[in-house]
C-alpha positions, 0 to 999 in steps of 0.5 A: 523187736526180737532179741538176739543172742550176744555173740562170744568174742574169740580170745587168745590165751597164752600160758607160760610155765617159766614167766606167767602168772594165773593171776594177770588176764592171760590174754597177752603174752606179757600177761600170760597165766602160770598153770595148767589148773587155771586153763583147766577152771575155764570153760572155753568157746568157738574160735578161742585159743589156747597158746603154750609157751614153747620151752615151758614144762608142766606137770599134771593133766589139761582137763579141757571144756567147752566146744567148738561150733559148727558155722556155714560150712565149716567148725570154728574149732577151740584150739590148743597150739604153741607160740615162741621159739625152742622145743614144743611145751611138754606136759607131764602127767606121770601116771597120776592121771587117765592122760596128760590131755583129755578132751571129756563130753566136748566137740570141735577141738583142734590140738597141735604140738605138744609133748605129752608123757605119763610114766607112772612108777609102776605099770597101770591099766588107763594111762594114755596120752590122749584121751577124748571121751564122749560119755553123754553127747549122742555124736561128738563132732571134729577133733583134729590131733596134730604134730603132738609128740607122746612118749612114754606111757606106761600102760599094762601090757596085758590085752584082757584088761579093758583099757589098757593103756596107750598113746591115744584112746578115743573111745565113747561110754560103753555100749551106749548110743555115742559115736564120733564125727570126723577125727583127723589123727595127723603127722604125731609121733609116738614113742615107748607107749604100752600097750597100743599106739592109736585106738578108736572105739568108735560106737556100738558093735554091729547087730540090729542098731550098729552105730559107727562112727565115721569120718576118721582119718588116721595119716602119716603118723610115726608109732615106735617102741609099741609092742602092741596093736599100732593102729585099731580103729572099732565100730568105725564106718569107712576110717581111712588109714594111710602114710602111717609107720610102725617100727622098732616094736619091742619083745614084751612076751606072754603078756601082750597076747594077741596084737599086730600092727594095723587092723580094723575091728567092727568096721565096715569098708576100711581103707589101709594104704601106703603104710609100713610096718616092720618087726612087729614081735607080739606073743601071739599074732604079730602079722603087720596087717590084720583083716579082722572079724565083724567086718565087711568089705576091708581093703588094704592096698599098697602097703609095706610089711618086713620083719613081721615074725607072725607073718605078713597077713591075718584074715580071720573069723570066728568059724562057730557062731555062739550065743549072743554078741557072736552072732552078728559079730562073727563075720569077715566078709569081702576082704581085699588085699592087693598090690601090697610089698612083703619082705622077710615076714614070718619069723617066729621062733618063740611066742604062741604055737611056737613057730607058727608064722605063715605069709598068710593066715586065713582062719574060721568059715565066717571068713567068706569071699576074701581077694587076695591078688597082685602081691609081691612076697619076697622071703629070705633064707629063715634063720632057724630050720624051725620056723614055719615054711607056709606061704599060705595056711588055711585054719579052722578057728571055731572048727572050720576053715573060711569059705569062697577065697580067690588067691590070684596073681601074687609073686611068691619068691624065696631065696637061697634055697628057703622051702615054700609050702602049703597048709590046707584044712579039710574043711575048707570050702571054694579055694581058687589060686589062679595064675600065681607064680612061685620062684625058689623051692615051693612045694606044689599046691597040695590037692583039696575037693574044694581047691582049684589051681589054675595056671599057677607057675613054678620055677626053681630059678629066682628071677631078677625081675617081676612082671606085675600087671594091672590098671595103669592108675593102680600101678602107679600108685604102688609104685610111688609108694615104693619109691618113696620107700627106697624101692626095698625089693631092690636090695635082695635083688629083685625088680619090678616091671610094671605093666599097666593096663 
């Protein structure tokens, strides 16, 4: 007869600050256990439960073990959740650990509302507020992160330092083979985190063996008080990023460097839609969205930037390749950017360069066959006579500008009297704008040997109506993303006709 492995019986277990006590069972809530070091000393399995009492406060780091296990079609996860009635249980890590939760060599894990803080007394590099590490599994499966409030983490402000700090890291050891599956990042809340929001890196960079992780789904969260990056998925193939917000983003100066609100990096086939940022405020970038290097095929689409002082959009590329790593990594190729909404983006008045905050910076010529088309720019009156008057400013990072960029049917409207302009750079390479329409004082398309312009249209009158053409799904969707955003357009006067195919 042979034999069979015993099955583990799935186990509740509750643990309650104010009334437990780590000696009873654990299993009821009448026998609940005390401290977040008895859950820590236990190794957990497929289908148990971890339950905290709400309205219980704990101080240190949940150090979790075990894993989940992948069954028929579906994970029979471990899961962490809360149980009662009141405000959800807080764990406080107060800068003495990497994070309040840390999820370290384990799959299939599902964790949900819980307040997680860690503010040190001082500013540290590695402090988050989650924390999921793979550092030997070849690829980690399923960890859901959902309605869990972080606030509070006071990382180092500084981009050069590796880890910085932030809201939540997923991430793999170093350079090694390890990579993610499916990551469900869900409805949180972030808070006053420093110095990103949500960060995943997800595998190895491209080159021969690139290695991405994949099914990594980032929606509907709500980031504030990040003056950072918002949301950064790395080596990720085909992450999803949608319904998310970021707002009220503070001034941090020199120290932050480079960041913007949402961007892929190492990605291929990225997908940003139907999210929001506004005021984003870093030393240098500060765009609300980025169509970064060492990516392919990235598409944003109906999205919602105002405020930004470093503009709307960031497309760039390194334009010499180098020795090493650069090779493969200096490239954007195919970046789509479509039917998204910007208001007031660009500016800038201190920070890097300046007052350079174009709508649109497009940078290095190993940025090649970029899309740019049916979008809605609205751009009040600027408050300094300073700042930048660029609609579009093609740059040369590395020495030379990007390569085959089609800008076709946008709507450019500047109000009460605001300069629109152009900046092109010699070495620009096959630059098309087809069929654009500038409303306001824009100055012409300046004439380049490598631009065509044609049928763009110029009107000093500002129009209380936008035509926007397109297919009838497409529309529709940017519509009700509009909609359900109050129709912001609106309140500088302005409509929008939609004409679907």
């Amino acid at each position: 007869m042979a034999w069979v492995a015993p099955q583990l019986q799935a186990t509740d277990y509750f643990i309650n600050s104010k009334l437990g006590d780590d000696s009873q069972a654990g299993i009821h809530p009448d026998q609940a256990w005390k401290s977040l070091g008895k859950v820590n000393s236990r190794t957990f399995n497929a289908g148990d439960r971890i339950l905290f009492a709400r309205g219980s406060d704990y101080t240190g780091a949940l150090i979790l073990r075990g894993s989940g296990e992948f069954k028929g079609l579906r994970w029979n996860p471990i899961e962490i959740n809360a149980y009662g009635d009141g405000p959800l249980p807080r764990i406080q890590a107060k800068g003495k650990h990497l994070a309040p939760l840390q999820l370290i060599d384990c799959e299939g894990w599902e964790v949900r509302n819980l307040e997680l803080s860690n503010k040190g007394d001082l500013r540290k590099p590695n402090r988050f507020g989650v924390l999921i590490k793979n550092k030997s599994l070849r690829v980690a499966r399923h960890f859901v992160l959902e309605g869990l409030l972080i606030k509070d983490v006071n990382g180092s402000y500084r981009k050069t330092q590796q880890s910085t700090g932030g809201a939540i890291l997923v991430t793999q050891d170093g350079l090694v083979d390890r990579r993610f599956d499916s990551i469900l990042i869900h409805k949180n809340i972030i808070r006053n985190c420093s110095r990103n929001g949500i960060c995943i890196r997800g595998g190895k960079l491209r080159g021969e063996f690139w290695d991405p992780s994949t099914n990594v789904i980032i929606r509907g969260n709500l980031i504030e008080g990040v003056g950072g990056d918002g949301i950064l998925p790395t080596a990720c193939d085909a992450p999803l990023v949608e319904w998310n917000i970021m707002q009220d983003c503070p001034r941090w100066g020199k120290e932050v460097g480079a960041a913007a609100g949402m961007w892929p990096w190492a990605c291929d086939r990225a997908l940003f839609q139907f999210n929001e940022v506004r005021g984003h405020k870093a030393w240098n970038d500060a765009q609300g969205y980025d169509c970064d290097y060492s990516c392919k095929g990235t598409v944003f689409q109906y999205n919602l930037s105002i405020n930004n002082e470093g503009g709307f959009m960031l497309i760039c590329s390194p334009g010499i390749k180098k020795k090493g790593w650069l090779v493969h990594n200096a490239v954007n190729e195919g970046s789509v950017v479509r039917y998204n909404l910007s208001i007031n983006d660009g500016s800038r008045r201190v920070g890097h360069k300046n007052y350079s905050s174009p709508s649109f910076l497009i940078t290095g010529n190993s940025t090649t066959n970029t899309h740019i088309f049916r979008n809605i720019l609205i751009l009040p009156r600027k408050e300094d006579p300073k700042m930048d008057t660029s609609l579009i400013t093609f740059g040369a990072w590395g020495g030379a500008a990007a390569q085959n960029t089609s800008i076709t049917e946008n709507a450019f409207v500047l109000l009460n009297g605001q300069v629109g302009t152009f900046k092109h750079h010699q070495t620009m390479v096959n630059t098309t704008f087809r069929e654009n329409r500038f409303y306001g004082n824009v100055q012409p398309i300046p004439k380049h040997p490598q631009v065509s312009s044609i049928r763009n249209r110029y009107s000093k009158d500002i129009p209380t109506q936008i035509d926007l053409n397109g297919p009838k799904h497409e529309l529709e969707a940017f519509q009700s993303f509009l909609e359900k955003k109050r129709n912001p357009q609106r309140d500088h006067g302005i409509r929008i006709h939609w004409i679907g195919q």
